[in-house]
OpenMM code with the backbone's topology and positions (N, CA, C; nanometers):
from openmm import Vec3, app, unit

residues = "UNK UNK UNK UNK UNK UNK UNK UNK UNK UNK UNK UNK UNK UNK UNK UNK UNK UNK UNK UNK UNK UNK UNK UNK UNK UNK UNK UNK UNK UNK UNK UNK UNK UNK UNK UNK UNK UNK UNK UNK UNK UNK UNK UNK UNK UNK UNK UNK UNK UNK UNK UNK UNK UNK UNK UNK UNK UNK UNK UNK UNK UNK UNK UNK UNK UNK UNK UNK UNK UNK UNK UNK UNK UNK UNK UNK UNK UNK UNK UNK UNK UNK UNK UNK UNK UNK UNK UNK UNK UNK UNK UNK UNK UNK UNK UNK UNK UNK UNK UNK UNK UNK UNK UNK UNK UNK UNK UNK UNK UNK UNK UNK UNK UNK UNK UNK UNK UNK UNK UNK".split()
positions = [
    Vec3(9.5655, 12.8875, 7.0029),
    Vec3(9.5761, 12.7482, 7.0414),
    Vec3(9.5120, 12.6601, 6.9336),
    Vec3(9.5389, 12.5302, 6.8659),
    Vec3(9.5354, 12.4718, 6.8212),
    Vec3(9.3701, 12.3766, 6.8790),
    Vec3(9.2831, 12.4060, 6.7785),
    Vec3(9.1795, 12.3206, 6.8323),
    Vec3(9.1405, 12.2087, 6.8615),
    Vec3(9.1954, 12.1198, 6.8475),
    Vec3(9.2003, 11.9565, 6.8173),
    Vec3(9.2517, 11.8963, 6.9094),
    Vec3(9.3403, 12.0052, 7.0612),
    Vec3(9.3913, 11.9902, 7.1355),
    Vec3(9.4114, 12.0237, 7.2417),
    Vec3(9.3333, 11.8706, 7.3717),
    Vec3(9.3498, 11.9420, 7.4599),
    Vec3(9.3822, 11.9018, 7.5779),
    Vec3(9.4917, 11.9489, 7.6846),
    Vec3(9.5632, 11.8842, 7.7920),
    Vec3(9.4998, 11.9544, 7.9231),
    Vec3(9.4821, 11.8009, 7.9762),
    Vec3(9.4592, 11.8437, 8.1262),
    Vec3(9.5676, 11.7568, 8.2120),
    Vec3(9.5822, 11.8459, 8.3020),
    Vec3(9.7575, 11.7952, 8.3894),
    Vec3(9.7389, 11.8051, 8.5213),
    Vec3(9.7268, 11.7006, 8.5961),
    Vec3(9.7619, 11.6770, 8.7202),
    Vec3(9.8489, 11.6202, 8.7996),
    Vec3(9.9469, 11.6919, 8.8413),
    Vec3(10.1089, 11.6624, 8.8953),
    Vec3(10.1364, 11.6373, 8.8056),
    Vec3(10.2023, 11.4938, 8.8224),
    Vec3(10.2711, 11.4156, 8.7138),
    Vec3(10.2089, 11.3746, 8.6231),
    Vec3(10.0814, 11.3235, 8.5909),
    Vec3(9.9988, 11.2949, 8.5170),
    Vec3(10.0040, 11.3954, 8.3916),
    Vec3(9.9719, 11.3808, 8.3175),
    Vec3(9.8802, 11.4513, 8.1450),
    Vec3(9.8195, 11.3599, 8.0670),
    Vec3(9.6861, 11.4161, 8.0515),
    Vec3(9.6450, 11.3664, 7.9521),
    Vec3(9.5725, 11.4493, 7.8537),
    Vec3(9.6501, 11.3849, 7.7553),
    Vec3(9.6568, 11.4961, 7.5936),
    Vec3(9.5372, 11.3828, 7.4847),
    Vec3(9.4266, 11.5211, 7.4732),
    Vec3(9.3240, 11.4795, 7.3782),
    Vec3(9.3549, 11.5158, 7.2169),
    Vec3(9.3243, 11.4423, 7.1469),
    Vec3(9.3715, 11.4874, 7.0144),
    Vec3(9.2744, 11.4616, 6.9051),
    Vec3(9.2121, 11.5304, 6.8395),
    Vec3(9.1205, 11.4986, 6.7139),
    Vec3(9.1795, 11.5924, 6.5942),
    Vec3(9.1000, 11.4826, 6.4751),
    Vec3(9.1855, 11.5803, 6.3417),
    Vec3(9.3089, 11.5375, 6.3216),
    Vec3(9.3461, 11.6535, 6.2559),
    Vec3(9.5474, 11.6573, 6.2289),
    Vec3(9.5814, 11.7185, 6.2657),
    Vec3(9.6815, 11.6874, 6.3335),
    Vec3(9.7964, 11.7156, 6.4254),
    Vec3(9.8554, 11.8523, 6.3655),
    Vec3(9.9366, 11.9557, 6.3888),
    Vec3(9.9676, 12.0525, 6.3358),
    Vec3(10.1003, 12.1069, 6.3866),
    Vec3(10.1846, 12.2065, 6.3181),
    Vec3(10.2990, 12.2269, 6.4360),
    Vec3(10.1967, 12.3349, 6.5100),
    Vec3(10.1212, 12.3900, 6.5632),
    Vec3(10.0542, 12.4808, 6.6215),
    Vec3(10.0377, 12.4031, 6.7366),
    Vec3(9.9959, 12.2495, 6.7495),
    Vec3(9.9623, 12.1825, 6.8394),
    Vec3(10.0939, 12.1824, 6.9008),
    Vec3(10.1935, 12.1473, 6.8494),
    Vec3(10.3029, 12.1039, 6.9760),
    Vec3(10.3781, 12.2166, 7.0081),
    Vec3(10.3691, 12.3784, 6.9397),
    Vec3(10.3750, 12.5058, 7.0306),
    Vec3(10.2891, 12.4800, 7.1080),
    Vec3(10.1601, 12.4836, 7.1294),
    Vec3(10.0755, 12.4342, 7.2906),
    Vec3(10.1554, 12.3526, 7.3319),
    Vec3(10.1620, 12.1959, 7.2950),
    Vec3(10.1774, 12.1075, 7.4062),
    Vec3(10.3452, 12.1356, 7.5350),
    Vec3(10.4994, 12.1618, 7.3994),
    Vec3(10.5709, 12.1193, 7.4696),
    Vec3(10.5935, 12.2205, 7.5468),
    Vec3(10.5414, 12.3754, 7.5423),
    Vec3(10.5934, 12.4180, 7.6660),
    Vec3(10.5516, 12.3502, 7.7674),
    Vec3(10.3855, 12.2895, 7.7710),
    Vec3(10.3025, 12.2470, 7.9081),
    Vec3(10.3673, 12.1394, 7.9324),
    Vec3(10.4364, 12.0347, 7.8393),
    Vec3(10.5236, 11.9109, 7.9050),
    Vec3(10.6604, 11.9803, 7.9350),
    Vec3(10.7258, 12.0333, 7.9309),
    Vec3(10.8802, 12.0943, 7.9429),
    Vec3(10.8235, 12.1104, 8.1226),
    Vec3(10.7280, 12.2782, 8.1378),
    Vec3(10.7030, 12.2969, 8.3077),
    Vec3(10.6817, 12.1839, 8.3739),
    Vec3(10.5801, 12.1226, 8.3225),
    Vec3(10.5652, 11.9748, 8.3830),
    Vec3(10.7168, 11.8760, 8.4383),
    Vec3(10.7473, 11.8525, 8.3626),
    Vec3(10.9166, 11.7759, 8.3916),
    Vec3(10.9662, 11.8716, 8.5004),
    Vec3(11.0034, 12.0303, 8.4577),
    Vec3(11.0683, 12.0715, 8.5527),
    Vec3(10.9945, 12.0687, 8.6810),
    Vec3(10.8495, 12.0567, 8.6876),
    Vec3(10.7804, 12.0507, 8.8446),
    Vec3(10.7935, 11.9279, 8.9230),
    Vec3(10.7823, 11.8200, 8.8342),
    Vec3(10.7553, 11.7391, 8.8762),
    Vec3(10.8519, 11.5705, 8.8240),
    Vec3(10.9464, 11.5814, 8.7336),
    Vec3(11.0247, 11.5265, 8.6815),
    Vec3(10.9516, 11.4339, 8.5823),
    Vec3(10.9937, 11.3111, 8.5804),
    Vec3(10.9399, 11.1871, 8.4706),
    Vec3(10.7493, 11.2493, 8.4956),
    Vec3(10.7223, 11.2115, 8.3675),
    Vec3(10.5931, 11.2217, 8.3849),
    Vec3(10.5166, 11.0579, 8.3339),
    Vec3(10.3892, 11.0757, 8.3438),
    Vec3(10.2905, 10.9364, 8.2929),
    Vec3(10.2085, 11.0344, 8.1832),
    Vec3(10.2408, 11.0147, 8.0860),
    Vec3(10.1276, 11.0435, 7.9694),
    Vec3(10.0236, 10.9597, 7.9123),
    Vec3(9.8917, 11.0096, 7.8660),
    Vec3(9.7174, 10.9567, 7.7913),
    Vec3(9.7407, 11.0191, 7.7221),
    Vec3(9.7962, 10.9510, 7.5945),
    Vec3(9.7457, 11.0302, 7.4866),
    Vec3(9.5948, 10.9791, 7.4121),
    Vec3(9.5102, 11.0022, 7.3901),
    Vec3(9.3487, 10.9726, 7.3633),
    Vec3(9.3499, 11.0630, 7.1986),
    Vec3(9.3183, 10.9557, 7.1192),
    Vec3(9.2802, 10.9880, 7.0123),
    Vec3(9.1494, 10.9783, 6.9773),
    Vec3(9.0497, 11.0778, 6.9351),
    Vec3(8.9408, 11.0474, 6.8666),
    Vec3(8.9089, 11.1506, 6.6995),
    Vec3(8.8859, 11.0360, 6.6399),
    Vec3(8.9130, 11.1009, 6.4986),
    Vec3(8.9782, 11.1815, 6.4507),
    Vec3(9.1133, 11.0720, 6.4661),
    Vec3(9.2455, 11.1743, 6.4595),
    Vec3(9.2424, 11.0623, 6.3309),
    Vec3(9.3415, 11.1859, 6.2725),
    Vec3(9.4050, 11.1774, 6.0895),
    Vec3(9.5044, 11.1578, 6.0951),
    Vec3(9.5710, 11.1544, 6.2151),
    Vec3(9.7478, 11.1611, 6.1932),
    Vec3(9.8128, 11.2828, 6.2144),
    Vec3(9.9277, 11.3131, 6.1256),
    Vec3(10.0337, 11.4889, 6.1438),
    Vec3(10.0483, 11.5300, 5.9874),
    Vec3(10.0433, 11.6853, 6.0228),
    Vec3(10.1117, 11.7731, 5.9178),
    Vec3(10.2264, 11.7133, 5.8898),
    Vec3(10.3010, 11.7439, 5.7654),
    Vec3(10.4514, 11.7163, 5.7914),
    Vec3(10.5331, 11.8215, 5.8810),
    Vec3(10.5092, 11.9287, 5.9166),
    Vec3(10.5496, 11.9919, 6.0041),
    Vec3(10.5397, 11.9668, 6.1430),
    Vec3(10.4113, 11.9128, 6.1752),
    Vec3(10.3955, 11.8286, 6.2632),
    Vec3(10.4978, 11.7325, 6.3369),
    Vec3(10.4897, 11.6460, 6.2222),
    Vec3(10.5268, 11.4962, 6.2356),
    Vec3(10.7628, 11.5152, 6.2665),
    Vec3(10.7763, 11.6501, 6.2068),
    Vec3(10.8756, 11.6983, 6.2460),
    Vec3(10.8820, 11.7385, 6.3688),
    Vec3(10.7456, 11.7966, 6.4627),
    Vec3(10.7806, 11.8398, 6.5431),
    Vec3(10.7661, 11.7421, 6.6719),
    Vec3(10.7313, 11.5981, 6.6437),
    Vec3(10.7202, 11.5150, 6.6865),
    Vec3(10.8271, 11.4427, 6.7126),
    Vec3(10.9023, 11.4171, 6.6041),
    Vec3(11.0218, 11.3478, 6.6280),
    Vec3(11.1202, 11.4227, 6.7120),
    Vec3(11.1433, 11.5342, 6.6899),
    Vec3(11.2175, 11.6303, 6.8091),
    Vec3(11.1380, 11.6370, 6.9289),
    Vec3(11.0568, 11.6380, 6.9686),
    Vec3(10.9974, 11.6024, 7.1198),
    Vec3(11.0254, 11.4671, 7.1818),
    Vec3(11.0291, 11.3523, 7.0922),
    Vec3(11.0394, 11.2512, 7.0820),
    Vec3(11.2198, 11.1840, 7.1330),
    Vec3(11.3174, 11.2662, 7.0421),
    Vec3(11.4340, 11.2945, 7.0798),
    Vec3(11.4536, 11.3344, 7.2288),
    Vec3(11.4152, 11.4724, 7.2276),
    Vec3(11.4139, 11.5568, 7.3862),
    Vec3(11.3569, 11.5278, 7.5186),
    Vec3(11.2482, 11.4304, 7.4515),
    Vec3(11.1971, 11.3432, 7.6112),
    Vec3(11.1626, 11.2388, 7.6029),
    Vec3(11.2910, 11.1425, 7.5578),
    Vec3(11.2624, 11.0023, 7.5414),
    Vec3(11.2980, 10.9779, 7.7007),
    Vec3(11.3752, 11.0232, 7.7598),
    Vec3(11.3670, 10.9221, 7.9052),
    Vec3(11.2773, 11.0253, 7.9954),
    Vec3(11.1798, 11.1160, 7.9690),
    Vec3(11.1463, 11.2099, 8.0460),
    Vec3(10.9780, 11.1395, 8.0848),
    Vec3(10.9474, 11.0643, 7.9935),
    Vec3(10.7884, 11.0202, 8.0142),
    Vec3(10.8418, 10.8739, 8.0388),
    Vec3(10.7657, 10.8238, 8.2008),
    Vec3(10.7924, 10.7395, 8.2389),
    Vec3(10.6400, 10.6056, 8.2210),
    Vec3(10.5720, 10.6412, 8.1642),
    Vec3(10.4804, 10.5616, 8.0971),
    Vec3(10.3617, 10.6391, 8.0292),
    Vec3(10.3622, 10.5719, 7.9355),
    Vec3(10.2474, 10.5780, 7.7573),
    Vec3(10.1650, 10.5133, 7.8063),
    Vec3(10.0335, 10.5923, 7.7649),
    Vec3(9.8745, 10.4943, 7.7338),
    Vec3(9.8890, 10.5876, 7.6598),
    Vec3(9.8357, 10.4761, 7.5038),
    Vec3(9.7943, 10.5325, 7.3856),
    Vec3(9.6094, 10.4636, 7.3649),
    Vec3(9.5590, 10.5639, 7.3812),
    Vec3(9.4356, 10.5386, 7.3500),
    Vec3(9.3564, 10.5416, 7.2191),
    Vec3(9.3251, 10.4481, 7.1397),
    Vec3(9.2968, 10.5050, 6.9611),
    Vec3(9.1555, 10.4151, 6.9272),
    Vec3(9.1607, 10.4302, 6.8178),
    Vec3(9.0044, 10.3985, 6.7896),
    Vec3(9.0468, 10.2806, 6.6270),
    Vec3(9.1263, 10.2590, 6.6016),
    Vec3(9.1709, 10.1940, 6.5161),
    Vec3(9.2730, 10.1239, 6.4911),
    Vec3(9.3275, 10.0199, 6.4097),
    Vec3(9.4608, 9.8851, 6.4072),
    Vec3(9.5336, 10.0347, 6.3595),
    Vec3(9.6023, 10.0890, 6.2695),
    Vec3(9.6905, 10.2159, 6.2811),
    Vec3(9.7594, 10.2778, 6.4150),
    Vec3(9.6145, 10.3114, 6.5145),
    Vec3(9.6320, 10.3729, 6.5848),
    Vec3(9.7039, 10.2445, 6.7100),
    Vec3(9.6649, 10.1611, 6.6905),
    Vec3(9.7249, 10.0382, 6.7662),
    Vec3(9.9270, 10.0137, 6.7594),
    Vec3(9.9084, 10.0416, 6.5514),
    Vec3(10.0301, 9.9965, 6.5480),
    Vec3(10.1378, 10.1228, 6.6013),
    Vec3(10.0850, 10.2054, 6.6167),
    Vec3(10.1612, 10.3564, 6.6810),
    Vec3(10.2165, 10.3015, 6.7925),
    Vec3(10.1630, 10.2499, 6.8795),
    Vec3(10.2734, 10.2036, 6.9917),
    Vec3(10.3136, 10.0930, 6.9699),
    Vec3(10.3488, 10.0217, 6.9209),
    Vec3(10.4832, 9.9486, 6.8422),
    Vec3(10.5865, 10.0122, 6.8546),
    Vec3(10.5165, 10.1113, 6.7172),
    Vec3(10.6109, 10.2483, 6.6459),
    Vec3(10.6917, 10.2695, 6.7610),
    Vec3(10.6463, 10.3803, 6.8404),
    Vec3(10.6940, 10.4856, 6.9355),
    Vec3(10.8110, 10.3665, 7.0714),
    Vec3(10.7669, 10.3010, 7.1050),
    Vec3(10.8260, 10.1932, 7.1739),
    Vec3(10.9977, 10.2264, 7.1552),
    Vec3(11.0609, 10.2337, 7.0360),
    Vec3(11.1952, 10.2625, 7.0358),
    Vec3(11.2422, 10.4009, 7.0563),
    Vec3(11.1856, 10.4707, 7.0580),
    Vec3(11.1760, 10.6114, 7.0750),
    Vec3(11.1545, 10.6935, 7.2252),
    Vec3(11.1368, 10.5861, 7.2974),
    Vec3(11.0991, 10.6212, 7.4327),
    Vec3(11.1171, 10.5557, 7.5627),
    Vec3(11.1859, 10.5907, 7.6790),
    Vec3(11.2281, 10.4656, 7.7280),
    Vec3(11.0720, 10.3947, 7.8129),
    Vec3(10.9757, 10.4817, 7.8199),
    Vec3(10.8712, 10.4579, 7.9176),
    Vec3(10.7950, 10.3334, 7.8473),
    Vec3(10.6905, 10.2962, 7.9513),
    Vec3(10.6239, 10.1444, 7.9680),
    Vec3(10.4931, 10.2190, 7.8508),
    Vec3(10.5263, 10.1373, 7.7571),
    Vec3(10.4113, 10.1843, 7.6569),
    Vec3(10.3166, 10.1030, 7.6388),
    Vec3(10.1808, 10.1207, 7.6253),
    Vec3(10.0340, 10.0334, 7.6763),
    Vec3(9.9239, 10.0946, 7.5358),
    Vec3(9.8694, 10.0359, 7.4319),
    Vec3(9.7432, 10.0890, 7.4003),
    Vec3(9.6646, 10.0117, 7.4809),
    Vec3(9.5425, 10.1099, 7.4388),
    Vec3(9.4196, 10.0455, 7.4721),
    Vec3(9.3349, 10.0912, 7.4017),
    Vec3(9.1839, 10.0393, 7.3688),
    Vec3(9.0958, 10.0737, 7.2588),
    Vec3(9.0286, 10.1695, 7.3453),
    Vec3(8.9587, 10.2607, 7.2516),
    Vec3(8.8558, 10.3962, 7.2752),
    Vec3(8.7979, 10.3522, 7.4268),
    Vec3(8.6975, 10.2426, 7.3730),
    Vec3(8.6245, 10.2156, 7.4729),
    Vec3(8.6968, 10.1753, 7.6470),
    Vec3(8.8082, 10.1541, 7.6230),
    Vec3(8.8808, 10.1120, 7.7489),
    Vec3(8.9785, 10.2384, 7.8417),
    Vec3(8.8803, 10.3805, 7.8044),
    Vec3(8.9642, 10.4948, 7.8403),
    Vec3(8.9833, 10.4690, 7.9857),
    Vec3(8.8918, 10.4255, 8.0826),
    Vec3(8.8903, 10.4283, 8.2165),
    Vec3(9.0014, 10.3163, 8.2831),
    Vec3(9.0112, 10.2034, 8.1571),
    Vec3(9.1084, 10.1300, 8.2172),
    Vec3(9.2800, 10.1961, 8.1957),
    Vec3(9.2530, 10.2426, 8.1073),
    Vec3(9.3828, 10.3440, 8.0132),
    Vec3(9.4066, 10.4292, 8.1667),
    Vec3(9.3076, 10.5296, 8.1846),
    Vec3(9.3251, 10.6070, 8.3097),
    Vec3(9.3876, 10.5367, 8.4622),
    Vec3(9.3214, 10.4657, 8.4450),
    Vec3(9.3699, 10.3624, 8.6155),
    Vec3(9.5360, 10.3229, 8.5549),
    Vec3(9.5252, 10.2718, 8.4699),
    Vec3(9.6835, 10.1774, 8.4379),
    Vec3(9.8223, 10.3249, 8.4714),
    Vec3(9.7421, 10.3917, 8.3702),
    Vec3(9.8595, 10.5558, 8.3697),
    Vec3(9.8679, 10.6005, 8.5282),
    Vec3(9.7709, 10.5872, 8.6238),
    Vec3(9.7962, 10.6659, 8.7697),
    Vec3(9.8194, 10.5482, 8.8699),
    Vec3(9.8523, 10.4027, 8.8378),
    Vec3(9.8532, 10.3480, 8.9117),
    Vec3(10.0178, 10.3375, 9.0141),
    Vec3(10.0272, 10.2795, 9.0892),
    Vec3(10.1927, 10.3014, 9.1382),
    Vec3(10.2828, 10.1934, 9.0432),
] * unit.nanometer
topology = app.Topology()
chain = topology.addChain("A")
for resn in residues:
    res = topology.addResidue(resn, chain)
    for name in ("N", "CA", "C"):
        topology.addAtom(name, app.Element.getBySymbol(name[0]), res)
């Protein structure tokens, strides 16, 4: 398993911790755990929480865009949590790529990040 990474999943919920660089090792972990997820439970709400994250491998960042492809209508709302304007402009980015309600919020605002992602 990829160290930098780590998901905790309840029902529909996930929230995916991420430090460092991203790797394709990381998204062998992640997409089987989002694939079961969908099939248990359909659309999901994803946290993604960055802390002293670098960004992706290029292998990575490949394996991103094909997840990205494969479950653009499958995640029914984004909290991107980051610690920096980069990490801000990422959900911009991702916004066309996905049909779900996409939200940052800064480091410090994880708890509001959490309430917004489980709310109805």
């Amino acid at each position: 398993m990829y160290e930098g990474l780590e998901i905790v999943s309840s029902g529909k919920l996930l929230h995916v911790k991420v430090t460092g660089k991203l790797t394709k090792d990381a998204y062998q972990t992640l997409v089987p755990e989002v694939d079961q997820l969908i099939q248990e439970h359909g659309k999901l709400r994803l946290l993604f929480e960055m802390h002293d994250f670098h960004g992706w491998t290029a292998g990575a960042l490949w394996e991103d865009v094909k997840f990205d492809l494969k479950h653009w209508k499958d995640i029914e709302r984004l909290a991107i949590v980051g610690e920096s304007k980069w990490q801000e402009g990422m959900a911009l980015f991702c916004k066309p790529f996905t049909s779900a309600t996409v939200k940052y919020f800064d480091h410090a605002d994880v708890a509001q990040a959490q309430s917004w992602i489980a709310e109805s």
